[in-house]
C-alpha positions in Angstrom: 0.0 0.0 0.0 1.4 3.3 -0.9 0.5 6.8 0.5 1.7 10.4 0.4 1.6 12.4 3.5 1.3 15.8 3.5 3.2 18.3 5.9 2.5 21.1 4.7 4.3 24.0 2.4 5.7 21.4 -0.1 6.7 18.6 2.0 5.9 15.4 1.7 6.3 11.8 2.6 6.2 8.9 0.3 5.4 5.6 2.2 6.1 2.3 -0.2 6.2 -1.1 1.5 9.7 -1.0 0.3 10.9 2.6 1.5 10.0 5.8 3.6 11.0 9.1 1.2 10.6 12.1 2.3 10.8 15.4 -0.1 11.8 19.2 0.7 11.6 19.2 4.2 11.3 22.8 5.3 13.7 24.0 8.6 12.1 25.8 12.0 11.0 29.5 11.4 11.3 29.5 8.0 7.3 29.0 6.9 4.6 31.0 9.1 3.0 28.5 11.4 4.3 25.5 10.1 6.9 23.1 11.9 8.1 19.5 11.2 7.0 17.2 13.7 10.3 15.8 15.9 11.9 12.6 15.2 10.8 12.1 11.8 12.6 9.0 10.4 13.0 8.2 6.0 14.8 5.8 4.0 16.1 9.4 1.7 15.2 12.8 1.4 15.1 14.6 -2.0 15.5 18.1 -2.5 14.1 20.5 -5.1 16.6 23.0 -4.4 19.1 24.7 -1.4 16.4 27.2 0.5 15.5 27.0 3.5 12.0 26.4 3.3 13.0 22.9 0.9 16.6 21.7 1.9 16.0 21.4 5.6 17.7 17.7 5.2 19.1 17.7 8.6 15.4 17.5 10.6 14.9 13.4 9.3 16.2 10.8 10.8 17.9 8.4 8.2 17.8 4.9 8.8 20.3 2.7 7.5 18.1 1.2 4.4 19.5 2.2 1.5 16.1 0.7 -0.9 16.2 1.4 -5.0 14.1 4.1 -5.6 12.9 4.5 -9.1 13.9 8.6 -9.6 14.7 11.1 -11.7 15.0 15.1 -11.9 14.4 17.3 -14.7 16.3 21.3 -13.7 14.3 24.3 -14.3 14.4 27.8 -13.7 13.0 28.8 -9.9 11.9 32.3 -11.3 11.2 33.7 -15.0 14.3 35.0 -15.4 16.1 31.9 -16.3 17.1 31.1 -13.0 18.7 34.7 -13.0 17.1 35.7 -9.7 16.8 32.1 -7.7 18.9 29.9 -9.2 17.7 26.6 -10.1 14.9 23.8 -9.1 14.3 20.6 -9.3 11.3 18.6 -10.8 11.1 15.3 -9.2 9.9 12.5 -10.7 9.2 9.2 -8.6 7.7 5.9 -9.7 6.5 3.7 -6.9 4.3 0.3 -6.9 2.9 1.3 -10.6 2.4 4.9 -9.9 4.7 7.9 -11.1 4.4 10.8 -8.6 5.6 14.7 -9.5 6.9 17.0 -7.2 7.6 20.7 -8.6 9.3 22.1 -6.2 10.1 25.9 -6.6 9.4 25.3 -10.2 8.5 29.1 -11.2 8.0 29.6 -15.0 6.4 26.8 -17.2 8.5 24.8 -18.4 9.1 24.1 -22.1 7.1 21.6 -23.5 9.9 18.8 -24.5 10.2 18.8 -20.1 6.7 18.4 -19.7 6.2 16.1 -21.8 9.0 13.3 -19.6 6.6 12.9 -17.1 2.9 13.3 -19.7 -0.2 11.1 -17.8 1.5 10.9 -14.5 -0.4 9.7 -11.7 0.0 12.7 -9.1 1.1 16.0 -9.8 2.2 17.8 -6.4 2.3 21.5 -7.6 2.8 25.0 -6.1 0.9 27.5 -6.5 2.4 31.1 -4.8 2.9 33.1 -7.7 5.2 35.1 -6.5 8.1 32.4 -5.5 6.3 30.1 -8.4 4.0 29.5 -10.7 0.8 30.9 -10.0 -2.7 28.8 -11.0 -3.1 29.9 -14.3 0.6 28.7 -15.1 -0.2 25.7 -13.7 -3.4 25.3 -15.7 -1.2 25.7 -18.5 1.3 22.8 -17.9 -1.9 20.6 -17.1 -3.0 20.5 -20.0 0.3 19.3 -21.6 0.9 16.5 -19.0 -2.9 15.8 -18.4 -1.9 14.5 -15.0 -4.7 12.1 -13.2 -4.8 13.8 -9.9 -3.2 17.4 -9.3 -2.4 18.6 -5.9 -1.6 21.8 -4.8 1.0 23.0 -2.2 3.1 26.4 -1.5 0.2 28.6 -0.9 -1.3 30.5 2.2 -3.8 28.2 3.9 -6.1 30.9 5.8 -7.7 29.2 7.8 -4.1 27.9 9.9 -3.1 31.5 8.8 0.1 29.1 7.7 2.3 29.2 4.8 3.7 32.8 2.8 1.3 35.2 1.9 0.4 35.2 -1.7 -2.7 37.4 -2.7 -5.1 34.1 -1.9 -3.6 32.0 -5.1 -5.9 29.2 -3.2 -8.8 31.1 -4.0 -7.8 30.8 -7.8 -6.6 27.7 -8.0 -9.5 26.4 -6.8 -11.4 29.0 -10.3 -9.0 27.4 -12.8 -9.8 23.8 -10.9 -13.6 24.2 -9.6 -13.6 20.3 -9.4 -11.7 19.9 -7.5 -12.3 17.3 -3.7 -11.4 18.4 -0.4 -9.1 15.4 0.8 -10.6 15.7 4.6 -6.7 14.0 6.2 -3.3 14.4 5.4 -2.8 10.9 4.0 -3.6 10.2 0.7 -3.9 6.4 -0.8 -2.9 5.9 -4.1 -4.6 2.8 -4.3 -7.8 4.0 -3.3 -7.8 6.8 -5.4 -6.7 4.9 -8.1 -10.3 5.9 -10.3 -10.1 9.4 -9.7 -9.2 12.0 -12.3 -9.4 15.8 -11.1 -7.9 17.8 -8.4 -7.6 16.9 -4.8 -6.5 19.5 -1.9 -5.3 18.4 1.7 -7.5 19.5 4.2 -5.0 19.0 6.6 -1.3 18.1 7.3 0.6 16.4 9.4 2.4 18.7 12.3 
């Protein structure tokens, strides 16, 4: 059984049977109102990219697995300036039990199509949504529609209701205009398997603190 576990910002856990990942854990005081819980334990952590609020490797316990993990990274630019004013990100691209999960990270101009097209139909697209930092909703309306993912999740944004994440002009608000489908997920644990029939967008209601 496979699940991803939502922390909030744009963290996340993959849990295989075969191996705990854990991607862009954020450090202490570096997103409002949000803080890793203690003693959190993976098999690897992947990184989109050295900030703060992504690289915070040093918060997860490794154990001593070392478990194949089917992976691979595609760079683009973290702003649209060709990586002139943040440097670089990482998309992540993760296949596990059947299903091929993509994580954005900072990924803040949409990328050209030949990229998009590496990880076209994937299962779960973990996306952010600031628009300042990132691409905002309507970008990522855009690169939907090249990839056609089967489920696409949001992350990066200001959740109001906590009053957590960076303040972005309510890009939740919108995202939810571009994606009026889309299912409040009401935990912070999401079953692939179970959701294996769904096609739309999906938006953790909570997240794991």
């Amino acid at each position: 059984m496979s699940k991803l576990v939502y922390f909030g910002h744009a963290c996340f856990l993959i849990e295989s049977p075969d191996y705990r990942l854990i991607i862009d854990p954020y450090a202490h005081d570096t997103v409002p109102n949000l803080k890793l819980p203690a003693n959190l334990v993976a098999d690897k952590v992947i990184c989109s990219h050295d900030h703060a609020d992504h690289n915070a490797r040093h918060l997860v316990k490794l154990s001593s697995k070392k478990p194949q993990i089917d992976h691979f990274f595609l760079p683009v630019p973290h702003d649209r300036e060709e990586g002139m004013e943040r440097g670089f990100n990482n998309i992540n691209v993760i296949n596990v039990d059947g299903y091929q999960v993509v994580h954005l990270g900072d990924t803040g101009c949409v990328p050209e199509t030949a990229i998009l097209l590496k990880f076209k139909n994937c299962d779960v697209l973990l996306a952010p949504i600031n628009g300042q930092y990132t691409i905002n909703p309507q970008e990522l309306k855009l690169i939907v529609e090249i990839v056609n993912p089967r489920i696409v999740i949001p992350m990066h944004y200001f959740n109001e209701k906590k009053q957590s994440g960076y303040p972005d002009g309510d890009m939740f608000s919108l995202f939810k205009k571009e994606f009026p489908g889309a299912q409040l997920l009401n935990s912070d644990t999401l079953d692939l398997k179970a959701w294996k029939d769904y096609k739309g967008a999906l938006i953790f209601n909570k997240y794991r603190q």
